[in-house]
N, C-alpha and C positions, 0 to 999 in steps of 0.2 A: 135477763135483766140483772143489773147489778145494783146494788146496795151499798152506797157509801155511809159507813157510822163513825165513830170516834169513840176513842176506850172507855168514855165514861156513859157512850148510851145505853140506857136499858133495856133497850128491843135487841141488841145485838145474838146471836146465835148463844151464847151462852146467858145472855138475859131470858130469851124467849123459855131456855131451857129450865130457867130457876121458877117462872111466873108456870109454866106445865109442872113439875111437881108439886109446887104450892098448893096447886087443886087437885091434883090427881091422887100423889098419893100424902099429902099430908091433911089433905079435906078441905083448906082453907074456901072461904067462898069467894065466888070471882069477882065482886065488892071490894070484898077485903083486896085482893090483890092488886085490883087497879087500881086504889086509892094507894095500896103501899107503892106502885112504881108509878104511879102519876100516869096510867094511860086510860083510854077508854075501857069498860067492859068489854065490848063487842071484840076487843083487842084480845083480852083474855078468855074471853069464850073461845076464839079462834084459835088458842094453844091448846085448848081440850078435842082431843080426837071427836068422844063420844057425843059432842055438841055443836061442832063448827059443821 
């Protein structure tokens, strides 16, 4: 399956990648972070290895 995004969405592979360190290693809570990119939790639970 492919994935069409545009430069400014924030799920894209280097989005996904910035909302994973935000929790992992910088602590943030996964609240915090999907309120800061505008998407679901469940969205950012699912970049956490140890959660999804």
């Amino acid at each position: 399956m492919s994935y069409v995004t545009h430069a400014r969405a924030a799920l894209t592979v280097n989005g996904r990648i910035k909302i994973a360190r935000l929790v992992i290693e910088d602590g943030w809570t996964q609240a915090r972070v999907a309120e800061r990119f505008q998407v679901a939790r469940g969205t950012v639970r699912c970049t956490d290895p140890e959660r999804c």
